[in-house]
C-alpha positions, -999 to +999 in steps of 0.1 A: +353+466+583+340+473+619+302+469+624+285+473+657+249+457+652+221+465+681+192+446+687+165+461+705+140+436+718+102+448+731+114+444+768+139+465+769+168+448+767+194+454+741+218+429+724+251+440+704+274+425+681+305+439+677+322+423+642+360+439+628+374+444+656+400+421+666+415+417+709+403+433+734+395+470+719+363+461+708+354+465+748+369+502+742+347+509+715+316+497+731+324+511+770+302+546+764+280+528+743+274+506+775+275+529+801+246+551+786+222+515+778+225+509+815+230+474+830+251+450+811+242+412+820+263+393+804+294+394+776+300+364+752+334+372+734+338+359+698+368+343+683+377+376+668+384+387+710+407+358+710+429+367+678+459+385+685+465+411+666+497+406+639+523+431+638+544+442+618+581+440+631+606+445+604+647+451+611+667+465+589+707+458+586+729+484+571+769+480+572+787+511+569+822+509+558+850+534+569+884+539+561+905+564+571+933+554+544 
């Protein structure tokens, strides 16, 4: 489950928690978000930036036989 959590403390400034969201997309999610707070002083990525995301690779093997006798 994705869960951005804001914290808006009585000076202004506003810390959020982005949880779910695993690489670097989380920095997708939150770019808008960011650019209408205004000034962004600092970024502390979580392990869940650090996880590489699995996929799923699978191969298939098919053998055809032909004969033309």
């Amino acid at each position: 489950m994705e869960t951005l959590e804001f914290i808006i403390f009585p000076d202004g400034r506003v810390q959020e928690k982005v949880t779910g969201i695993v690489g670097a997309s989380c920095a997708e999610v939150t770019a808008a978000i960011e650019a209408q707070l205004g000034l962004v002083l600092s970024h502390e990525p979580t392990s869940e930036f650090f996880t590489a995301q699995v996929q799923d690779f699978s191969v298939v093997n098919t053998q055809t036989t032909f004969s033309e006798w």
